[in-house]
C-alpha positions in Angstrom: -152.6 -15.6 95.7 -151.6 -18.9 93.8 -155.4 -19.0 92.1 -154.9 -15.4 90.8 -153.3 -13.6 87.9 -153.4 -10.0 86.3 -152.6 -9.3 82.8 -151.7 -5.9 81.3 -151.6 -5.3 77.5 -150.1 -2.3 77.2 -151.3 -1.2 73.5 -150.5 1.4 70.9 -154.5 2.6 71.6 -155.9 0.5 74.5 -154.3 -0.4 77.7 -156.3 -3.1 78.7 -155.8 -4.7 82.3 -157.6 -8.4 83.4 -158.0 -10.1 86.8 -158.2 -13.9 86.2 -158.9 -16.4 88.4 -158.5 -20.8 88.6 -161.0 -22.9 90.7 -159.8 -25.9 91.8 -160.7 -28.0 88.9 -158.4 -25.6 86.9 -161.6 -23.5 85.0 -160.6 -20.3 84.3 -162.6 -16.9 85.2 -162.3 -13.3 84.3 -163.7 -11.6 87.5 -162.6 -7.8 86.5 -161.8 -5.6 83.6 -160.4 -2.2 82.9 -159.8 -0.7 79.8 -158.6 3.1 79.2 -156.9 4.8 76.4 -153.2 4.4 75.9 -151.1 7.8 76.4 -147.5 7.8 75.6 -147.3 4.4 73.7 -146.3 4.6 70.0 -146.3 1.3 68.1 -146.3 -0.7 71.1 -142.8 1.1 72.3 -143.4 2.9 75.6 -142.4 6.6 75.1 -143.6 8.6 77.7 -142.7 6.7 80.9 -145.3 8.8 83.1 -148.1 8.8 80.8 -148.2 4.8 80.3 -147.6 4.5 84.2 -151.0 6.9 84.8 -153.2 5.0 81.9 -151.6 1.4 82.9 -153.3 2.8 86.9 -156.4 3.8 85.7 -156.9 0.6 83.5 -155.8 -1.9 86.8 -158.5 0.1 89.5 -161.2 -0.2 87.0 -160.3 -3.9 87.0 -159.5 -4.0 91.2 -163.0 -2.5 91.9 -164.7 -4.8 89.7 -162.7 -7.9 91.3 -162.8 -5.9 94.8 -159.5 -6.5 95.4 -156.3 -4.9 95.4 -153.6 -6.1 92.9 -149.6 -6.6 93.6 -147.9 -8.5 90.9 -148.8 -8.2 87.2 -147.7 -10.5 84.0 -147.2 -8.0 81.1 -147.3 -8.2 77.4 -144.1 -7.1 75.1 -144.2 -6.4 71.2 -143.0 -3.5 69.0 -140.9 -3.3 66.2 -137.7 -3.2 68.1 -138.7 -7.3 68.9 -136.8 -9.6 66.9 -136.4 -13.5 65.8 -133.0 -15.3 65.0 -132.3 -19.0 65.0 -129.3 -20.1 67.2 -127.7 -24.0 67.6 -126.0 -24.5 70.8 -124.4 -27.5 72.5 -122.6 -28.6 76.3 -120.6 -31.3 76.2 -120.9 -34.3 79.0 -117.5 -35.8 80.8 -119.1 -38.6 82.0 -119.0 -42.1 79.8 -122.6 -44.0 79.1 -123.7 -40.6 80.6 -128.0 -40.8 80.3 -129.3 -37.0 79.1 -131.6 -35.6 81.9 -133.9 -33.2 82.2 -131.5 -31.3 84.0 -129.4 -31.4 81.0 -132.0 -29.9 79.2 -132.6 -27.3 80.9 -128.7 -26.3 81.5 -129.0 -26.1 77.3 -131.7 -24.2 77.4 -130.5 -21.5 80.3 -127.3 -21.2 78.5 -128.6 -19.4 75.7 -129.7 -16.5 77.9 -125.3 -16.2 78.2 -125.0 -15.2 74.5 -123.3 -12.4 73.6 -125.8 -10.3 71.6 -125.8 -6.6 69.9 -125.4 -3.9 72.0 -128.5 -3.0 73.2 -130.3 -6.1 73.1 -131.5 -9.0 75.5 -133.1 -12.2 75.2 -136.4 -12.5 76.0 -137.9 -15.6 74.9 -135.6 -19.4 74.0 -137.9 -21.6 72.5 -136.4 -25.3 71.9 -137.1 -26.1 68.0 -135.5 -29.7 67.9 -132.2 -31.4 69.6 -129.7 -33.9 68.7 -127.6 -36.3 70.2 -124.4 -37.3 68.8 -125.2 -35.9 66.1 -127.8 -38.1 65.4 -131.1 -35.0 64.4 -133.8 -37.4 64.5 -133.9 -37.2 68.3 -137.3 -35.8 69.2 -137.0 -36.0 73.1 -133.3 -36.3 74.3 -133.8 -37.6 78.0 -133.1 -41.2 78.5 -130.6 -41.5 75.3 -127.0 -41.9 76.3 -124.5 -39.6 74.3 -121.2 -37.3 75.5 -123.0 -34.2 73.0 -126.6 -32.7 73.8 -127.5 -30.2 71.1 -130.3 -27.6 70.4 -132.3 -25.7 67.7 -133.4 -22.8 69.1 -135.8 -19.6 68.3 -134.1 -15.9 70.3 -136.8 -13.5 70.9 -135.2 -10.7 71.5 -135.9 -7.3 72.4 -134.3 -3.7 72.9 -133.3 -3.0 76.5 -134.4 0.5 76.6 -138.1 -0.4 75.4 -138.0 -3.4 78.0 -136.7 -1.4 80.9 -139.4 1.7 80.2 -142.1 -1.4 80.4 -140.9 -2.1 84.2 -140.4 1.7 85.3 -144.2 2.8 83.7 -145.5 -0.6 85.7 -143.4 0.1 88.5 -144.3 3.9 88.7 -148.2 2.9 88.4 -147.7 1.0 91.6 -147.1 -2.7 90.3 -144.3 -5.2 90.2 -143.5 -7.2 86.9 -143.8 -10.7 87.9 -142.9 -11.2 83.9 -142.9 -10.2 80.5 -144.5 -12.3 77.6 -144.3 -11.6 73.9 -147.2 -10.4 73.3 -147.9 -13.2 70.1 -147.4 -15.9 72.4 -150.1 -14.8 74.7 -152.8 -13.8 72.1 -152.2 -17.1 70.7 -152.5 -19.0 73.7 -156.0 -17.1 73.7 -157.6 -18.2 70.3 -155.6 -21.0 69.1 -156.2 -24.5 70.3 -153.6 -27.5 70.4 -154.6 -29.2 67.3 -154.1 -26.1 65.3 -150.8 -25.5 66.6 -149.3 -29.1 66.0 -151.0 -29.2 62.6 -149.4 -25.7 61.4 -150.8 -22.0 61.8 -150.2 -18.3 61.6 -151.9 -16.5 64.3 -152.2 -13.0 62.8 -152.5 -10.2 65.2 -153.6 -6.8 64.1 -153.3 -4.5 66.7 -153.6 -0.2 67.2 -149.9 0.0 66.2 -148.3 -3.0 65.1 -149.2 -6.4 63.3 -147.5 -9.1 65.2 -147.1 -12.9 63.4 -146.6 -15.9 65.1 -146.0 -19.2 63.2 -146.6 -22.9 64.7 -145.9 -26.5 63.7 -145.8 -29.5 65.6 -146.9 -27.6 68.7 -144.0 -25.3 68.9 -143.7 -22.1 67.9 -141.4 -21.7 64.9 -141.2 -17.5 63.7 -142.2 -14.3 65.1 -142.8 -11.5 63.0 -143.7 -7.5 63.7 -145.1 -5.4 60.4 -145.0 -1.6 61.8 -148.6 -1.6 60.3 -152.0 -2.0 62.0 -155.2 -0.3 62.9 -154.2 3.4 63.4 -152.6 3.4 59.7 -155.7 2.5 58.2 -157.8 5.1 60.6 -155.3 7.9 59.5 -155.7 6.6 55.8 -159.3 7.7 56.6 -158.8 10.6 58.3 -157.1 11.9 55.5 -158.7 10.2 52.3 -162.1 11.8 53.5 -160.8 14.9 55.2 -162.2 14.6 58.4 -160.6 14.2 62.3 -159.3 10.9 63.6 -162.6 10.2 66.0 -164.4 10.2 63.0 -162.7 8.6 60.8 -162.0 5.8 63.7 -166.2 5.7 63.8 -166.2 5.3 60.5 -163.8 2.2 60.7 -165.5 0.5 63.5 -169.0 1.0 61.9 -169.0 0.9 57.8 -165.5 -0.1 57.4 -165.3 -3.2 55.2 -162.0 -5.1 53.1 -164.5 -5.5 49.8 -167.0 -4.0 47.8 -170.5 -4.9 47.5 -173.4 -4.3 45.1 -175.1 -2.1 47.7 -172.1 -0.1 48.8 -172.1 1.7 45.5 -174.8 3.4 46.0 -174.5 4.5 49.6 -173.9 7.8 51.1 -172.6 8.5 55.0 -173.8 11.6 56.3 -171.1 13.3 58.7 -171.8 15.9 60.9 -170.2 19.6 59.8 -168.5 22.1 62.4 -170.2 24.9 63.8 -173.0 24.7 61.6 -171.0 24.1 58.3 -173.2 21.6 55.6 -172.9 17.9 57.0 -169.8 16.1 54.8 -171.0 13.4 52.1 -168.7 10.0 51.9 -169.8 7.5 49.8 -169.2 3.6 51.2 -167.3 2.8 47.9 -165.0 5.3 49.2 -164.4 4.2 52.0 -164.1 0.7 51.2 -161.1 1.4 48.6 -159.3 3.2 51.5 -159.9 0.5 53.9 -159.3 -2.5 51.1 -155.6 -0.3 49.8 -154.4 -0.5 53.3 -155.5 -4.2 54.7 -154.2 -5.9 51.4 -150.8 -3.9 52.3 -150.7 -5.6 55.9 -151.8 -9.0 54.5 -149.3 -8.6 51.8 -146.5 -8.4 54.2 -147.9 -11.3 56.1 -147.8 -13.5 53.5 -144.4 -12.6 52.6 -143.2 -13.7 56.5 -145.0 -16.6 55.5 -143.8 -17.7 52.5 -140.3 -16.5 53.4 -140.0 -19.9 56.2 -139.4 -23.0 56.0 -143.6 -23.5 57.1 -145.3 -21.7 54.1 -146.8 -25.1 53.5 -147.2 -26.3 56.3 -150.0 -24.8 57.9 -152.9 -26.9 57.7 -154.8 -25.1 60.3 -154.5 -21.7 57.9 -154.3 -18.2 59.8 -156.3 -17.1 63.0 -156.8 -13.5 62.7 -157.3 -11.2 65.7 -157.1 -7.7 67.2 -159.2 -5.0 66.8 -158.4 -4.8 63.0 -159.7 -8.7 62.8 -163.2 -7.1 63.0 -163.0 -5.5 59.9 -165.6 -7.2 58.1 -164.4 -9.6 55.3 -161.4 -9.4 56.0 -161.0 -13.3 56.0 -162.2 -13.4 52.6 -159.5 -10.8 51.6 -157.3 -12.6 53.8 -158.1 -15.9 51.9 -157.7 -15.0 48.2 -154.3 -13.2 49.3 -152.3 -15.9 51.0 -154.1 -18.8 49.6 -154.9 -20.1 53.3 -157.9 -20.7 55.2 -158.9 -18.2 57.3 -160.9 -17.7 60.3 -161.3 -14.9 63.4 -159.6 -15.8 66.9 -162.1 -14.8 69.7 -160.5 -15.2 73.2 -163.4 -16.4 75.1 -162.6 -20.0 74.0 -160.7 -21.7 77.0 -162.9 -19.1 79.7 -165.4 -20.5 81.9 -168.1 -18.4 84.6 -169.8 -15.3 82.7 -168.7 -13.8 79.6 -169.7 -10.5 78.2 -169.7 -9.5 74.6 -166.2 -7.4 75.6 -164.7 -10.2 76.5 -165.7 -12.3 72.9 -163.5 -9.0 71.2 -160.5 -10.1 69.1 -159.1 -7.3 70.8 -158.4 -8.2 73.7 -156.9 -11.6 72.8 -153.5 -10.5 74.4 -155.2 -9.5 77.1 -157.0 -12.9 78.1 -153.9 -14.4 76.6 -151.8 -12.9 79.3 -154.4 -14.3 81.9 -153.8 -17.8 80.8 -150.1 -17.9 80.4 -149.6 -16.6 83.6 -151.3 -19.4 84.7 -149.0 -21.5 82.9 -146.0 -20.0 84.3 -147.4 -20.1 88.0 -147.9 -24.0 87.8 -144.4 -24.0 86.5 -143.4 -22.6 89.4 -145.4 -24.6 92.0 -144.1 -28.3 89.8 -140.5 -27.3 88.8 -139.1 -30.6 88.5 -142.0 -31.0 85.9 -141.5 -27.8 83.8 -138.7 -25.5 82.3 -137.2 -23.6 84.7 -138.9 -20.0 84.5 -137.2 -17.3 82.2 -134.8 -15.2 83.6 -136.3 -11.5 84.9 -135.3 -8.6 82.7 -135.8 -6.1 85.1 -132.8 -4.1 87.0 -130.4 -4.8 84.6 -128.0 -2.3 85.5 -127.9 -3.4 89.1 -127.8 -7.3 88.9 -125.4 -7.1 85.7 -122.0 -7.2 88.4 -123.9 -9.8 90.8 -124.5 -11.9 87.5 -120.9 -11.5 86.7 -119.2 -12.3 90.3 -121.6 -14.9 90.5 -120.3 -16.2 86.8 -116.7 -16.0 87.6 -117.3 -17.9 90.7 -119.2 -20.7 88.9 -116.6 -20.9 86.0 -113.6 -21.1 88.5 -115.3 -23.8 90.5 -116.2 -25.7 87.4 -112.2 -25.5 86.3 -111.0 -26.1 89.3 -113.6 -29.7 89.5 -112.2 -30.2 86.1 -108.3 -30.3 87.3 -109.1 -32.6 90.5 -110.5 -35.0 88.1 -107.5 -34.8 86.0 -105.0 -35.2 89.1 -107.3 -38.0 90.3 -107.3 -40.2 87.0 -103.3 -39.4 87.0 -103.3 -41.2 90.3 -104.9 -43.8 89.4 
C-alpha cells in the first residue's frame, strides 16, 4: 500500500519495528509498535544471522497486531563501525555543442558513482551531491539550464562492508520480510528530530545508541560528514557493572534511573540501596559514585565527537549547535556536559516532532529516533518513486550481490559497446559531411 511504510531499526540492544501511515493531506501516523531485545547484534554489525531474523519477527508481529495488519516490505536502518565516509569528485563529459545541463544529466553523474571501483569488500551505499561545477566555473549552485561541454560533482560515499550489508537482508529475509531499502541509520534519525532550518543553518545530530555513537553533520541543507565512535550506551552500563560490582540488569537500572553527566550538592550525600543475593546484606553505592562513572565515560564519547567536529571543514559552521539523541541522550545533563565540552549549543532530539494522530510517551523517546526516522524517509523515498521525473532516481538495491553482479556486467558491456559504437557513426557521419 502506497500510504504505508514499516521501519526496522535493528539495534545493538533494541530491535525496534514501526508501522507508519500518510493521510491524504500528507500527516503522518504511527498506527503500531514493537519493540524486543536485540540477540545476535554487536555494535550494530549483525552476527548471528538466525538470532537477529527471530528478534527482528517478534518486534514486526507486536507492531502487525497493533496495526492489524500483515506486513510485506520493510525500509531498514544500517550503521556500525564498518560504515564509512570519503569525498569523491567526478565528471561526464557532453558531445554536444551549446549542450543545456538537464536533470537527466544530473542524475547520470550521480548513478555513476555507484560504478567506482572501491576496496575489496566494500559497496556504496549512500552518494550525496555536496556542490557541482560547470566548466569549471565552482560557483554553480544548481547546474540545470547552464550550457557547458563538462558537468562536475562533489560528492559524500557512504560506504559499507558487504558482509555486514548482506547479513542485514538474509536476518530480514529469514524473518519473513523483503528489504525494500537500506538507510544509514544517521540520516533517518535525523530526518526525525532535526528540522530544515537547522540543517541549512549548520548542525551535528549526535546519536548515542546501545552500541555505537553515530555523527551526522549538515550545512546548507545537505548533509556534509558521517561519523561512527565504537562507543555508546552499553560501555557506560558495563562501566557500571563493573565500577560497582554488580550484574548488567542492575547496573543498566541504575543508568536509566540515577544516572547523571554531573555532580550535584545533593548527590554527595546519597546512598542507593541494591538488593543482595540469596539473602546476602543489600549493596551500598553512593550517587557520587555513580556519577564519576557515568561523567568518565560520556565526556570520552563527547570528546570524540568534538574531534569529528572540529576535524571538518564545518566546526564553525553550525549555528544550530548539536541535537542529541538515542537512549544515551536521556542521561540527564548531558547537554550541559555536552555544552562546556564542544563549545556548542545543545539540545535533546525527540522524534515525535513531524507526527501527527496519538502519541504516547514511547514514542517522545530519543531512542527510537531511527526508528520514526525510518518511517518518514521511507515516505520520502516512496514519493520518489510515484514522481520520478521530479526526484533522484532511487539508490541502487544492495541485496543479491552475488547473483546480479554478471547481469550488471553483461548489461555494462552491452551499454559500453553501444555507446562506442554511437560514438564511431558520428565520427563516419561528420567525415561525410
Amino acid at each position: 500500500m502506497k500510504n504505508i511504510v514499516v521501519g526496522i531499526d535493528v539495534g545493538t540492544t533494541k530491535i525496534a519495528a514501526f508501522i507508519g501511515q500518510k493521510s491524504d493531506n500528507g500527516d503522518i501516523e504511527i498506527i503500531g509498535m514493537g519493540k524486543t531485545a536485540s540477540i545476535g547484534v554487536e555494535q550494530g554489525v549483525v552476527k548471528n544471522i538466525e538470532s537477529t531474523a527471530n528478534s527482528i519477527k517478534m518486534a514486526v508481529e507486536q507492531a502487525e497486531q497493533t496495526a492489524n495488519m500483515k506486513v510485506d516490505e520493510v525500509f531498514v536502518g544500517i550503521a556500525g563501525h564498518h560504515i564509512k565516509s570519503q569525498q569523491h569528485r567526478g565528471n561526464i563529459m557532453i558531445q554536444e555543442e551549446g549542450h543545456i545541463i538537464t536533470k537527466e544529466d544530473v542524475k547520470k553523474l550521480e548513478q555513476d558513482q555507484y560504478n567506482l571501483l572501491m576496496s575489496p569488500g566494500e559497496r556504496i551505499i549512500h552518494v550525496i551531491a555536496q556542490s557541482y561545477s560547470v566548466d569549471g566555473d565552482t560557483s554553480t549552485i544548481d547546474p540545470v539550464g547552464r550550457v557547458g561541454k563538462c558537468l562536475e560533482g562533489n560528492f559524500n560515499l557512504i560506504t559499507g562492508n558487504v558482509t555486514n550489508i548482506q547479513n542485514i537482508y538474509r536476518s530480514v529475509e529469514l524473518a519473513g520480510y523483503k528489504v525494500k531499502n537500506l538507510i544509514l541509520e544517521p540520516i533517518a534519525s535525523a530526518e526525525a528530530v532535526v528540522d530544515e532550518q537547522e540543517k541549512d543553518a549548520g548542525v551535528c545530530l549526535v546519536d548515542i545508541g546501545g552500541g555505537t555513537t553515530d555523527i551526522a553533520i549538515f550545512h546548507e541543507g545537505i548533509i556534509r560528514h558521517t561519523a561512527v565512535i565504537p562507543l555508546a550506551g552499553n560501555v557506560i552500563t558495563e562501566d557500571i557493572k563493573n565500577g560497582c560490582s554488580i550484574i548488567k540488569t542492575q547496573a543498566e537500572a541504575l543508568k536509566i534511573n540515577f544516572g547523571s553527566c554531573l555532580e550535584t550538592e545533593n548527590s554527595q550525600n546519597e546512598i542507593i540501596s541494591i538488593p543482595g543475593f540469596r539473602g546476602k546484606p543489600a549493596r551500598e553505592i553512593s550517587v557520587q559514585t555513580l556519577t564519576k562513572i557515568i561523567k568518565f565515560r560520556v565526556e570520552m564519547i563527547l570528546e570524540q565527537v568534538a574531534y569529528e567536529i572540529h576535524n571538518t571543514d564545518f566546526g564553525k559552521k553550525l549555528i544550530a549547535g548539536i541535537v542529541l539523541t538515542g537512549g544515551g541522550a536521556s542521561i540527564r545533563n548531558i547537554v550541559s556536559l555536552t555544552e562546556f565540552l564542544t563549545g556548542l549549543d545543545a539540545r535533546i532530539g525527540t522524534p515525535h516532532e513531524h507526527l501527527k494522530g496519538t502519541i504516547t510517551d514511547e514514542m517522545k523517546n530519543p531512542m527510537h529516533a531511527t526508528g520514526i526516522g525510518l518511517i518518514l524517509k521511507g515516505f520520502q523515498y516512496m514519493d520518489e518513486e510515484d514522481n520520478p521525473e521530479e526526484e533522484k532516481e532511487e539508490e541502487p538495491k544492495i541485496e543479491n550481490l552475488e547473483k546480479e553482479e554478471p547481469e550488471k556486467q553483461e548489461e555494462k558491456k552491452n551499454s559500453l559497446a553501444k555507446r562506442i559504437n554511437d560514438f564511431l557513426n558520428k565520427i563516419i557521419s561528420d567525415s561525410n559531411y
